[in-house]
BAFI-3210 file (N, C-alpha, C; in Angstrom, 3 decimals, decimal comma, padded with zeros to 6 digits):
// residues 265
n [1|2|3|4|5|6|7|8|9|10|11|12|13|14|15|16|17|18|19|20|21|22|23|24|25|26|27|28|29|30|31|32|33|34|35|36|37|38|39|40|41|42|43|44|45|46|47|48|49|50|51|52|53|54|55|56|57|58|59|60|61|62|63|64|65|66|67|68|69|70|71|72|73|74|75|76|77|78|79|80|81|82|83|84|85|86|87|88|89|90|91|92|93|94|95|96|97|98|99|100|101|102|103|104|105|106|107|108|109|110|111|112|113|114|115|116|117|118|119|120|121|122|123|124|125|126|127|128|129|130|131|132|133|134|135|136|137|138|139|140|141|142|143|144|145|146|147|148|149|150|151|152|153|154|155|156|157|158|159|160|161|162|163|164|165|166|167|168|169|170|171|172|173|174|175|176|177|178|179|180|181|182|183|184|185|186|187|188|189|190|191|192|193|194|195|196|197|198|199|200|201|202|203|204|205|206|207|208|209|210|211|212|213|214|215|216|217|218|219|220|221|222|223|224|225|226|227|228|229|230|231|232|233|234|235|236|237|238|239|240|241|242|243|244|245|246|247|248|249|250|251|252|253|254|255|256|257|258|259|260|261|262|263|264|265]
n.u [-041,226|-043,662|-046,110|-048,099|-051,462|-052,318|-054,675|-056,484|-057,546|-059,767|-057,025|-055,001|-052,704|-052,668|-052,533|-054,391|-054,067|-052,870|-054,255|-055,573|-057,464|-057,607|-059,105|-060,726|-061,617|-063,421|-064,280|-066,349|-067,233|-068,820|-068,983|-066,428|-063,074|-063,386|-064,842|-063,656|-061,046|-062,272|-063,091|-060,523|-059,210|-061,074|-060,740|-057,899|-058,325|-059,346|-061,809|-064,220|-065,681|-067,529|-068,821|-071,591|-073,450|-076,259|-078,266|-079,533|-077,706|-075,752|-076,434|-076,384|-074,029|-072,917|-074,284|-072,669|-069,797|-070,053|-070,516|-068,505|-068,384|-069,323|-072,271|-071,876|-074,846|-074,073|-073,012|-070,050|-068,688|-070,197|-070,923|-072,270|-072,732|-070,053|-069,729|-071,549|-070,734|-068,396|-069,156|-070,586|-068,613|-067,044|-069,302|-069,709|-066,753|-064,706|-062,526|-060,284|-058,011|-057,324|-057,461|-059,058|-059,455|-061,334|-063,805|-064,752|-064,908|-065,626|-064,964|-065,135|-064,995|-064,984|-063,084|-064,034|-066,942|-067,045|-068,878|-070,129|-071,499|-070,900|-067,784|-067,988|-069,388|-067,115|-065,020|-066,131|-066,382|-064,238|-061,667|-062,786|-064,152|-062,164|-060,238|-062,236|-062,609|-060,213|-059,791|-061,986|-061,329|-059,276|-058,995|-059,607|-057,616|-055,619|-051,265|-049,543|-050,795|-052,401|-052,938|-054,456|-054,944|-056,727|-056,059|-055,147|-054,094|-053,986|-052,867|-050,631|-050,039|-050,810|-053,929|-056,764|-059,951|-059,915|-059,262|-060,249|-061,074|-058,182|-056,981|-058,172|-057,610|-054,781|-054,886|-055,264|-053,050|-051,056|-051,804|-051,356|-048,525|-048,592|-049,700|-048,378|-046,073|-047,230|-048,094|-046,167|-045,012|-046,824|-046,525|-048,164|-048,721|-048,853|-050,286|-050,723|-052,406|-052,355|-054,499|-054,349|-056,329|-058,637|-060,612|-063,808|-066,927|-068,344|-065,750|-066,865|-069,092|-068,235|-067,290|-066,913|-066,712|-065,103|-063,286|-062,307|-060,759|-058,912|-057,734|-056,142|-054,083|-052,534|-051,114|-048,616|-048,562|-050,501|-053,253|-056,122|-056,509|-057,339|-059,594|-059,053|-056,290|-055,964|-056,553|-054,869|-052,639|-053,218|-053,497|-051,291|-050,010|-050,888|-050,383|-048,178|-045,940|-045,157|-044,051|-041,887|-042,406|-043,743|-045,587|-045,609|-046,447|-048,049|-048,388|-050,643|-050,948|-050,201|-047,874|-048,512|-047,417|-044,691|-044,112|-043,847|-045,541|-044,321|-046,207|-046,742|-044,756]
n.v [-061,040|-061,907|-064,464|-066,633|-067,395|-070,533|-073,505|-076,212|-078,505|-081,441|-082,884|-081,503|-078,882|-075,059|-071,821|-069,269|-066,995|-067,586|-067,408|-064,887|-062,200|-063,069|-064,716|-067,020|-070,023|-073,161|-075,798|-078,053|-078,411|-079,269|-081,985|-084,260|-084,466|-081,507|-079,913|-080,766|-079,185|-076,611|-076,021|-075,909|-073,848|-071,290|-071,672|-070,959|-068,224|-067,328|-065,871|-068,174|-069,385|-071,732|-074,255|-076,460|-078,688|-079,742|-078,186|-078,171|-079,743|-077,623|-075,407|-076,631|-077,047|-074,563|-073,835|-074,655|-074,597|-071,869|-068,117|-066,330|-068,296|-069,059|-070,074|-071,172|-072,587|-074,481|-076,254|-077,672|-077,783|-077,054|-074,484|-072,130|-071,742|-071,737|-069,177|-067,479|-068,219|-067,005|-063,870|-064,051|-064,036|-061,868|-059,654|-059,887|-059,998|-059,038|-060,097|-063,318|-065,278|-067,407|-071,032|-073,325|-076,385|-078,440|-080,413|-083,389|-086,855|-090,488|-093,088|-096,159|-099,055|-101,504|-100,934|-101,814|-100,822|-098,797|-096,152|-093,782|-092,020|-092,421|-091,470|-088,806|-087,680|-088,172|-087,470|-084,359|-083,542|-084,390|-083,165|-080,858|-079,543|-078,613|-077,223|-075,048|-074,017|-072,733|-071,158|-069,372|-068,081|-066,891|-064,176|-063,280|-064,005|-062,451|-061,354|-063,486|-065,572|-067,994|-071,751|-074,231|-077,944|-080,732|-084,020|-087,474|-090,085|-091,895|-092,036|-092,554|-095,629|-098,324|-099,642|-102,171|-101,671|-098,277|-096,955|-094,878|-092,815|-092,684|-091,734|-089,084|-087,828|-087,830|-085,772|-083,776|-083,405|-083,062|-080,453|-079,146|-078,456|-077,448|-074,996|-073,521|-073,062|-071,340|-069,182|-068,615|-065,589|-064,133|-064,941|-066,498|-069,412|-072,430|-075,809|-079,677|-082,041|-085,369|-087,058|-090,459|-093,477|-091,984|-091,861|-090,996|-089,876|-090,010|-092,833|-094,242|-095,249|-096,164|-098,845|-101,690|-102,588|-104,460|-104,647|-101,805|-102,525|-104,497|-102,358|-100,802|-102,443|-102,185|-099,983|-097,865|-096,688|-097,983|-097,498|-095,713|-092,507|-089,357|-086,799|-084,418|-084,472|-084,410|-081,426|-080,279|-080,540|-079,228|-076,624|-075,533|-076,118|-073,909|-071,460|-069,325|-070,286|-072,095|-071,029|-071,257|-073,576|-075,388|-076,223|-078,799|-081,941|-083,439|-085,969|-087,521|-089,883|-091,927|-093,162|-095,245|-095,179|-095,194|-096,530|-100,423|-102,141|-104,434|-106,314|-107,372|-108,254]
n.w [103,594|101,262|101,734|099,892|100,884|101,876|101,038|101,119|098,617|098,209|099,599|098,289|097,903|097,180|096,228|096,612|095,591|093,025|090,063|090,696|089,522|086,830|083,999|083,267|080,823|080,373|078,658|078,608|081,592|083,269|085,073|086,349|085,087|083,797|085,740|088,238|087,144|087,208|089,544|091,074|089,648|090,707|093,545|093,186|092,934|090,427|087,794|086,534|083,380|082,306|080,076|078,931|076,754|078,460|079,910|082,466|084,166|084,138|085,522|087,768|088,434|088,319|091,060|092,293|092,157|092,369|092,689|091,467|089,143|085,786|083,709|080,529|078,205|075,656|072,809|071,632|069,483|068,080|065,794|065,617|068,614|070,000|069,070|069,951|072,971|072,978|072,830|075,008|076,593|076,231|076,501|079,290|080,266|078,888|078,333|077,780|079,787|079,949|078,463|078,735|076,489|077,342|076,359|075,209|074,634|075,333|073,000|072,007|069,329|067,093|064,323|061,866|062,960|062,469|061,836|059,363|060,619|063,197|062,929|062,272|064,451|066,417|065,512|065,818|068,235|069,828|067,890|066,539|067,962|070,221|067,777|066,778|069,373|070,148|068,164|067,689|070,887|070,807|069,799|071,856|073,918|075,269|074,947|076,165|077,099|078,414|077,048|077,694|076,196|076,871|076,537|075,493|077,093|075,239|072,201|073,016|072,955|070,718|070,690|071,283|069,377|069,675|067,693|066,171|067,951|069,476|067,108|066,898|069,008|069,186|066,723|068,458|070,402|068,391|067,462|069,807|069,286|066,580|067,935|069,541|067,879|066,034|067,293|069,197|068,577|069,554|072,172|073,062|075,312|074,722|075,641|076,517|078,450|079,016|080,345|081,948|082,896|084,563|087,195|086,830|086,516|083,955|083,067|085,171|084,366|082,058|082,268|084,528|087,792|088,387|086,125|086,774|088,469|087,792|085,789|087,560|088,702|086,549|086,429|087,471|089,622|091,096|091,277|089,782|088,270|090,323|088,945|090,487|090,060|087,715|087,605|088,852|087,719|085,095|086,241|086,919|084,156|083,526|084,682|085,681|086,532|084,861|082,912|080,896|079,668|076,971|073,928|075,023|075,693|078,661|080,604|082,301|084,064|086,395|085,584|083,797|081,475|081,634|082,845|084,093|085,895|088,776|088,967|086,155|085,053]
ca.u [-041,618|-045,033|-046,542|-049,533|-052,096|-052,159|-055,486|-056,458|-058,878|-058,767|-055,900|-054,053|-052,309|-053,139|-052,195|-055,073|-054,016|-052,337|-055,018|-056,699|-057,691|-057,789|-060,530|-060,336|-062,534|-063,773|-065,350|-067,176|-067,265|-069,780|-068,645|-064,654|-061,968|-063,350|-065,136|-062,495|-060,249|-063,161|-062,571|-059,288|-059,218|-061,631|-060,113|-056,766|-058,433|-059,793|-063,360|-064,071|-066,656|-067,602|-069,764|-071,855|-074,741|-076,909|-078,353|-079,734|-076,358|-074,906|-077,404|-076,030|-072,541|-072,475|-074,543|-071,712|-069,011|-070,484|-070,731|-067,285|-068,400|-070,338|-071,795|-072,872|-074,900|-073,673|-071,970|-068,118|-068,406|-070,919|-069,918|-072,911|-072,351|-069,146|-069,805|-072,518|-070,257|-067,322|-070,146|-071,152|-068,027|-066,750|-069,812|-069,103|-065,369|-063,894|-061,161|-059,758|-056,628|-056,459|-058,700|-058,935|-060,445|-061,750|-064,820|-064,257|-065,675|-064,412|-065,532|-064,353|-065,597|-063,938|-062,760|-065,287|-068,004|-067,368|-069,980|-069,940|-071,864|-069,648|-067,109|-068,065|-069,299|-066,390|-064,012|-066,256|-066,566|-062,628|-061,272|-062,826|-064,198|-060,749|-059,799|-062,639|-062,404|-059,090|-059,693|-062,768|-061,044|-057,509|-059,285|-060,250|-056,631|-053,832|-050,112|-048,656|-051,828|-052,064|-054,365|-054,322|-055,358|-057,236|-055,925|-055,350|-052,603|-054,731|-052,060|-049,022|-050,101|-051,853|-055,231|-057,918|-061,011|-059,684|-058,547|-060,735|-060,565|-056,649|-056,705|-058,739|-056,479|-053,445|-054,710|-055,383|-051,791|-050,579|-052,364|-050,445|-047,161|-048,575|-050,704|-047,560|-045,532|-048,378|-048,438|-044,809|-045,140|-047,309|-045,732|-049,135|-048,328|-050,319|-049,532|-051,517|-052,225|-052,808|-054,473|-054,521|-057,214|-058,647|-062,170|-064,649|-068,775|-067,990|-065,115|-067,215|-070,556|-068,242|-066,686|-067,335|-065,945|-063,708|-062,657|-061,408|-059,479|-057,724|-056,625|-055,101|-052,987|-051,430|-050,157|-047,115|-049,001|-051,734|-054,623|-056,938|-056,391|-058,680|-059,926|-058,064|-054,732|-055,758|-057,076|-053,205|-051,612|-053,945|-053,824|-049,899|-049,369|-051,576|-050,206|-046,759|-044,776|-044,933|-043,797|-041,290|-043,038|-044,633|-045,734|-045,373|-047,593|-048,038|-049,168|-050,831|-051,316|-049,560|-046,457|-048,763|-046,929|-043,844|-043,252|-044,584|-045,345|-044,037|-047,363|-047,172|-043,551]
ca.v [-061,439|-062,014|-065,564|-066,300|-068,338|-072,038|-073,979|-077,693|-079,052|-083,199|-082,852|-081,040|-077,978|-074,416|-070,527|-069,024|-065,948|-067,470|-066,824|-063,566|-061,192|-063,687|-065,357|-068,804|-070,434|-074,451|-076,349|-079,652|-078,008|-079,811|-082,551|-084,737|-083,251|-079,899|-079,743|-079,974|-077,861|-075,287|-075,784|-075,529|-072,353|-070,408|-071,743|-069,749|-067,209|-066,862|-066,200|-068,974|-069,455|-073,120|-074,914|-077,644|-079,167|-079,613|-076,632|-078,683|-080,160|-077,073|-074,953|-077,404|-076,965|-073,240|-073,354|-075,849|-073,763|-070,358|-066,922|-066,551|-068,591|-068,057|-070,249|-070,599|-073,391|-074,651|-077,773|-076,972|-078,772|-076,158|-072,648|-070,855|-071,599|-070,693|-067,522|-066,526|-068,226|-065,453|-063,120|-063,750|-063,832|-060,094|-058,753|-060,153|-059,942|-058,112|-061,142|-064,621|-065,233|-069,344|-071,498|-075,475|-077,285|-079,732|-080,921|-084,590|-087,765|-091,733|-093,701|-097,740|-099,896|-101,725|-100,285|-101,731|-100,897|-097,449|-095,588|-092,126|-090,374|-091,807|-090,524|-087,419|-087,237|-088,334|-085,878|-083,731|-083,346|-084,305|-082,592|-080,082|-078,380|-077,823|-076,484|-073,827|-073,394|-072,504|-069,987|-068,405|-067,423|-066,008|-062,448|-062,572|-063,719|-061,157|-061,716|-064,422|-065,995|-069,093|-072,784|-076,357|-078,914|-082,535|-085,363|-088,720|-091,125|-093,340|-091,845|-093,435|-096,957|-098,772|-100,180|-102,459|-100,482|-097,494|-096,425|-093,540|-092,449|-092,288|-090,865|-087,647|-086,997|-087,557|-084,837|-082,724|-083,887|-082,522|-078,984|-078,243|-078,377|-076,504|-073,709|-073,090|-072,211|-070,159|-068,187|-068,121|-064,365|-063,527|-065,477|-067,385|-070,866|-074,206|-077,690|-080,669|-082,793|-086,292|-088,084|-091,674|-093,543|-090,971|-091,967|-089,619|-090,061|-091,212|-093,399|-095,228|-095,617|-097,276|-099,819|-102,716|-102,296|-105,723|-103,524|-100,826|-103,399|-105,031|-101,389|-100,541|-103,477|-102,010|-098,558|-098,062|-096,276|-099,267|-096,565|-094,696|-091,100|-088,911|-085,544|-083,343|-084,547|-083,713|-080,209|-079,681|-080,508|-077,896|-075,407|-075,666|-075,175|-072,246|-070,360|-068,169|-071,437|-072,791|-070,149|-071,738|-074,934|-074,434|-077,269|-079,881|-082,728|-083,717|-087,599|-087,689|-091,306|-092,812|-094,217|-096,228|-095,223|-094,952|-097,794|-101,935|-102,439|-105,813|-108,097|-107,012|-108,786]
ca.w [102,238|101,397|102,127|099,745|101,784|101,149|101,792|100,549|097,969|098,291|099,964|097,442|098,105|096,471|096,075|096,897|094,924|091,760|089,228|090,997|088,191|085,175|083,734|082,538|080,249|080,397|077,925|079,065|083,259|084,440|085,516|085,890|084,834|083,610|086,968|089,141|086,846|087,628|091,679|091,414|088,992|091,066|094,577|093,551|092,428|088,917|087,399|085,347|082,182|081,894|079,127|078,541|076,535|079,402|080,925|083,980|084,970|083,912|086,415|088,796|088,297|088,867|091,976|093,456|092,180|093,409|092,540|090,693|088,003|084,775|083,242|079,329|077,787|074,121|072,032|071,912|068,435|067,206|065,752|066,183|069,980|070,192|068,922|071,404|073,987|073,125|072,290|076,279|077,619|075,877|077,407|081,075|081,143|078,205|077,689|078,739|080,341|080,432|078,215|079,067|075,590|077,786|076,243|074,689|074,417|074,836|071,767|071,011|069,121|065,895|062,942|061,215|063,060|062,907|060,731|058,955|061,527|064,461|063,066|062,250|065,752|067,553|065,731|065,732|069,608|069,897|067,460|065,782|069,062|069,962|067,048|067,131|070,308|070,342|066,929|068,122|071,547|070,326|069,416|073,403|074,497|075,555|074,830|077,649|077,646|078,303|076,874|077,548|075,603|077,228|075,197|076,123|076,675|074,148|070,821|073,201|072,723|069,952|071,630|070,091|069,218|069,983|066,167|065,731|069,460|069,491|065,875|067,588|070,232|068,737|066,269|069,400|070,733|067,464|067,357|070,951|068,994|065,670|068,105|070,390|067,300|065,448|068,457|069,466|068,577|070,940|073,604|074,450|075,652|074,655|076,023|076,623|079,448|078,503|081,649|081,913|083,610|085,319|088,322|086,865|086,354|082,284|083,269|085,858|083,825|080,693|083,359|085,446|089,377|087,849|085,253|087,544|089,468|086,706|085,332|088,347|088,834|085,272|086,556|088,027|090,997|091,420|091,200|088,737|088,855|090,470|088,337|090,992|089,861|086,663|087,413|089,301|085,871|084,290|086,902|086,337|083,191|083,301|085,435|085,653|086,966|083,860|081,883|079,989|079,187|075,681|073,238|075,270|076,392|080,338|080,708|083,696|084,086|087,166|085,151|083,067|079,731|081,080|083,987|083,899|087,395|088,872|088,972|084,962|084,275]
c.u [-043,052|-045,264|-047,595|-050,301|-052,297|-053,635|-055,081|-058,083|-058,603|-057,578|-054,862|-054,123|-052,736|-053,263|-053,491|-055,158|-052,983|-052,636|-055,527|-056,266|-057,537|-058,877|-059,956|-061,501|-062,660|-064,420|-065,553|-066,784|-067,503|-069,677|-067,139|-063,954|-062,183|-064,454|-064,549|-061,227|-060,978|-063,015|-061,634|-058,656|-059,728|-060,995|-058,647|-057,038|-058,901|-061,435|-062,969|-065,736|-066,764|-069,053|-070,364|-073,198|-076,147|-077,369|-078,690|-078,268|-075,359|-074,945|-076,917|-074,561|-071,993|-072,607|-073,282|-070,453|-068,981|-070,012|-069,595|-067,293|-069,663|-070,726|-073,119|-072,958|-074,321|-072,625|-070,750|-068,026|-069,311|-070,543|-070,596|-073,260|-071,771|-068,744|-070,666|-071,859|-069,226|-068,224|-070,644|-070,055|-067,017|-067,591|-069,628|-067,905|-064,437|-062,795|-061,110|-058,350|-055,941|-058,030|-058,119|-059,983|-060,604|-062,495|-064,672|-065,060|-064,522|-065,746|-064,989|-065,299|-064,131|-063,698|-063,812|-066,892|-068,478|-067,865|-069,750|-070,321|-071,158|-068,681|-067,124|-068,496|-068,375|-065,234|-064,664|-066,446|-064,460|-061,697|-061,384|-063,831|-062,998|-060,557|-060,302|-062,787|-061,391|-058,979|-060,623|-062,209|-059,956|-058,237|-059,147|-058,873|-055,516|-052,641|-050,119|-050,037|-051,762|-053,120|-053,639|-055,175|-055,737|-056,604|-055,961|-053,932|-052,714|-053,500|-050,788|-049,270|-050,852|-052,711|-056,183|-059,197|-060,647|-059,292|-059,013|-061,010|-059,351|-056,622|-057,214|-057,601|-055,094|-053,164|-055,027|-053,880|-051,119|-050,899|-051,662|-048,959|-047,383|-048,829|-049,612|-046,093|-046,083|-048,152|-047,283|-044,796|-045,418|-047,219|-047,382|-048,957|-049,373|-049,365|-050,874|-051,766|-053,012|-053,116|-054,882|-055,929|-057,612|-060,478|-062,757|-066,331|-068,366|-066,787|-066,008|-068,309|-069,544|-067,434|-067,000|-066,306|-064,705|-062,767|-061,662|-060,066|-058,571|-056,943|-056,031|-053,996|-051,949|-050,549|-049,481|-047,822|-050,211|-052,853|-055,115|-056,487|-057,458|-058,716|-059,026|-056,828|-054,516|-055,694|-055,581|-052,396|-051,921|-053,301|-052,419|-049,477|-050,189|-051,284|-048,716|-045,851|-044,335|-044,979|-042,969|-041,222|-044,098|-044,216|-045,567|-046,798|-047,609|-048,491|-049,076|-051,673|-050,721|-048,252|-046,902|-048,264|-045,430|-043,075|-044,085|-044,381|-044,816|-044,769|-047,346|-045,915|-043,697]
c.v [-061,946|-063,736|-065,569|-067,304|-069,277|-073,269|-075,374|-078,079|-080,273|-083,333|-082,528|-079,420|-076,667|-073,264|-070,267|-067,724|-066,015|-066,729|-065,622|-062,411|-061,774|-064,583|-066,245|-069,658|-072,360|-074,970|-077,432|-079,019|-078,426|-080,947|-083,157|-083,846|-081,988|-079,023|-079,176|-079,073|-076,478|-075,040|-075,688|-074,186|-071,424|-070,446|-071,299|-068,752|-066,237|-066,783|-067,188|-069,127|-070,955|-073,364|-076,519|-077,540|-079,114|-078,526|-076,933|-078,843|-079,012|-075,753|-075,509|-077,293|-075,625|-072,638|-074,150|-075,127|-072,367|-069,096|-066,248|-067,483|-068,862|-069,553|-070,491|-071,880|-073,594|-075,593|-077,018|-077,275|-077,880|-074,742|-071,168|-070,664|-071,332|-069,331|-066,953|-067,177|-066,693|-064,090|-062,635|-063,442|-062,305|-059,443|-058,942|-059,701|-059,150|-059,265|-062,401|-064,806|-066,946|-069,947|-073,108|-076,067|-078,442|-080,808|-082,263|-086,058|-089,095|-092,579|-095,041|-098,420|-100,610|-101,146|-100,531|-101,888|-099,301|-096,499|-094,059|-091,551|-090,481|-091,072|-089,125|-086,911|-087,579|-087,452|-084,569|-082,672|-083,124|-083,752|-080,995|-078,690|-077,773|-077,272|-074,834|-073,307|-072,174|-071,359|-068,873|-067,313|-066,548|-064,772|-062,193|-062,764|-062,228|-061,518|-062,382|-065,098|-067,659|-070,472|-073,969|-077,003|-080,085|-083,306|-086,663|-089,358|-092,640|-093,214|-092,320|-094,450|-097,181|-100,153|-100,495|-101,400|-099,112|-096,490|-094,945|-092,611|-091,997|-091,629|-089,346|-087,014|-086,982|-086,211|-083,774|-082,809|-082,550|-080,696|-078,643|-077,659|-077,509|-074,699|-073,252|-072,495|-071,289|-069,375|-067,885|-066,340|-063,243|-064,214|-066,347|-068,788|-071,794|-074,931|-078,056|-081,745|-084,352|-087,617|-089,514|-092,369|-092,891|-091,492|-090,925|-090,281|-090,929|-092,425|-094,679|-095,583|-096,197|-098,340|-100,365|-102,258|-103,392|-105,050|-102,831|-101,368|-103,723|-103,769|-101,160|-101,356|-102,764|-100,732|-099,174|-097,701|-096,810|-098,592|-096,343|-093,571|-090,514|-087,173|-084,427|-083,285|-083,875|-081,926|-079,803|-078,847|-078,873|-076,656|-074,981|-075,049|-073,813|-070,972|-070,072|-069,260|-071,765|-071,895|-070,429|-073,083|-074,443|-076,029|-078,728|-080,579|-083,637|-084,949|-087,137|-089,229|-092,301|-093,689|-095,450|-096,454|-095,682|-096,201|-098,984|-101,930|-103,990|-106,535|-108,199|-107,845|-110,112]
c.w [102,258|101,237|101,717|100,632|100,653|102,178|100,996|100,052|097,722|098,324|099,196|097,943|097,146|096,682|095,758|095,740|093,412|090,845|089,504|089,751|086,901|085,223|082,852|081,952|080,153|079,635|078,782|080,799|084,110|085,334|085,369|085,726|084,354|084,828|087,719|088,458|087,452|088,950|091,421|091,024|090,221|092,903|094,431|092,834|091,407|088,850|086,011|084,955|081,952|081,010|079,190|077,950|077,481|080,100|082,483|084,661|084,701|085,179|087,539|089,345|088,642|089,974|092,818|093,343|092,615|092,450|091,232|089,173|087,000|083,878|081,946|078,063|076,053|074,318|071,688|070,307|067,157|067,015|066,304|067,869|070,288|070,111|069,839|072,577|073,878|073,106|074,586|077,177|077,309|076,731|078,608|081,268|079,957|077,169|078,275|078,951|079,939|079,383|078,163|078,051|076,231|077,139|074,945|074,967|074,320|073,909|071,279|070,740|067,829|065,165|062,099|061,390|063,215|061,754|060,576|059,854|063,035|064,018|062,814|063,674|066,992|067,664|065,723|067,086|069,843|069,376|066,777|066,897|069,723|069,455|066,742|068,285|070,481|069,732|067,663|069,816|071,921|070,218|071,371|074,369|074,763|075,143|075,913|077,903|077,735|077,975|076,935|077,032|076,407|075,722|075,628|075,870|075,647|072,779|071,679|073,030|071,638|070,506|070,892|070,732|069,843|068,821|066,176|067,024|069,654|068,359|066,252|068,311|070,125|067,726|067,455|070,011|069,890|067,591|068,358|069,934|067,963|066,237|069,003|069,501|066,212|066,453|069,308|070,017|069,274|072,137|074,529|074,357|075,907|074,766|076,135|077,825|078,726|079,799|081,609|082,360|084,688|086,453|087,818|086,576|085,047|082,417|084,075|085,248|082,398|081,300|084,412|087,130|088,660|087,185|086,002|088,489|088,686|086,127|086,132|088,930|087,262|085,428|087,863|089,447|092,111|091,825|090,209|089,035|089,071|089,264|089,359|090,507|088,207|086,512|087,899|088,266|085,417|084,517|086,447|085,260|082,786|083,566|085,026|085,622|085,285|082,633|081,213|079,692|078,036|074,505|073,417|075,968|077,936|080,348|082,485|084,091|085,111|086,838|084,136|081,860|079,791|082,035|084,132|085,621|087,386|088,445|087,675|084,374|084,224]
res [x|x|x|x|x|x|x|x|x|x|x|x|x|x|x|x|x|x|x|x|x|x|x|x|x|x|x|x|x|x|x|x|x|x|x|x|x|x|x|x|x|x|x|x|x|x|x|x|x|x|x|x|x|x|x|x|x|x|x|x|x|x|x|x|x|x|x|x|x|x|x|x|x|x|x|x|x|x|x|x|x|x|x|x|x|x|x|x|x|x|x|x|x|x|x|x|x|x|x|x|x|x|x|x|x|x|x|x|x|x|x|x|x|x|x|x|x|x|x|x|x|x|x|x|x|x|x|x|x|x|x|x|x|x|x|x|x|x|x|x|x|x|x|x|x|x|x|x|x|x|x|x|x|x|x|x|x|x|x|x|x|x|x|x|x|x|x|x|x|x|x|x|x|x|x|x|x|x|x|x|x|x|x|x|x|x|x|x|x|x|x|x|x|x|x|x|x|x|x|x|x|x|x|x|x|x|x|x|x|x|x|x|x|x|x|x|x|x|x|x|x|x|x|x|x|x|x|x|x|x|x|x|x|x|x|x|x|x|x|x|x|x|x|x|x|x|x|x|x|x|x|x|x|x|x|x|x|x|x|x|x|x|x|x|x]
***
């Protein structure tokens, strides 16, 4: 029986030949979690298309990922980018197989300190790039195709300053469950991964080292999560395994939603 080869990326395990012959698309790539989704995609196998604002760090991001991946500057939040992103990735690859609306933003402050143009720029990054994401790249899916959603485990709790932050991602939450029975039909499968405190570049630049200590005394697993664990999740429901998982949302948060560690009682 055939034995696919099994290497290790931060000590996580990985089918070398899951993804081979699909192309998988990334918003926000460049760095964290739509980073290492991108190593982990292309380390079993896939070409992947990643985005970001930045063309330097984006320039940067493709030489570290290598040859296998593509990639194509533009705001996830803007239309006439998204269209010359699908626009670039028809002419390269014809289609997409897997698309990860990564690209997202954390945003607290108070309720009432939050001004018309944050919010228009916080759903407009969190929500409403999703949403076209998601529209603009359905012509380029196949039947059985498969997309995940980033959200946050911010819409399981209610958290000060966080109102218009959790109100985003709970409407991204939401869209898994509307876009997985829109699309029933054609059998392509959306879920959501909703990772908890996750160690990434933006995580550590809006937090004190104190900070980081005190959250991890609150999960069940007395860590942060790292971006690999997230990219697992991803890779997961992307692939074949998780072929009859459809509209559901993944907390990947160490047990923080769902278990009070001791020092916490």
């Amino acid at each position: 029986m055939f034995a696919p080869r099994v290497g290790t990326i931060e000590d996580m395990t990985y089918d070398s030949s899951r993804f081979a012959g699909r192309i998988a698309l990334i918003t926000g790539g460049t760095s964290g979690m739509g980073a290492a989704t991108a190593a982990r995609l292309l380390a079993e196998g896939a070409q992947v298309i990643i985005t970001g604002r930045d063309r330097a760090r984006l320039d940067a991001a493709v030489e570290r990922l290598g040859d296998r991946a593509l990639g194509v500057p533009g705001d996830a939040a803007d239309l006439a980018d998204l269209d010359a992103l699908v626009t670039a990735i028809t002419d390269r690859y014809g289609r997409l197989d897997v698309v990860f609306a990564n690209a997202g933003i954390g945003a607290f402050q108070p309720v009432g300190a939050v001004t018309e143009a944050e919010f228009h720029r916080v759903t407009g990054i969190n929500f409403k790039a999703v949403f076209f994401t998601v529209q603009k790249a359905l012509p380029l899916l196949p039947d059985r195709a498969a997309i995940v959603i980033n959200a946050s485990f911010g819409p399981y709790r209610g958290m000060p300053d966080a109102a218009l932050y959790s109100a985003t991602k709970a409407a991204a939450r939401n869209l898994t469950r509307t876009l997985a029975a829109e699309l029933a039909p054609r059998r392509i499968r959306v879920n959501s991964v909703s990772p908890g405190y996750i160690d990434t570049p933006a995580f550590r630049a809006e937090t004190t080292a104190a900070a980081r200590a005190a959250i991890a005394t609150a999960v069940a697993a007395g860590r942060t999560g790292t971006a690999e664990e997230v990219a697992a999740a991803v890779a997961f429901l992307a692939s074949d395994e998780a072929s009859y998982i459809n509209g559901q949302d993944i907390l990947v948060d160490g047990g923080l939603i769902a278990a009070t560690p001791a020092p916490m009682l």
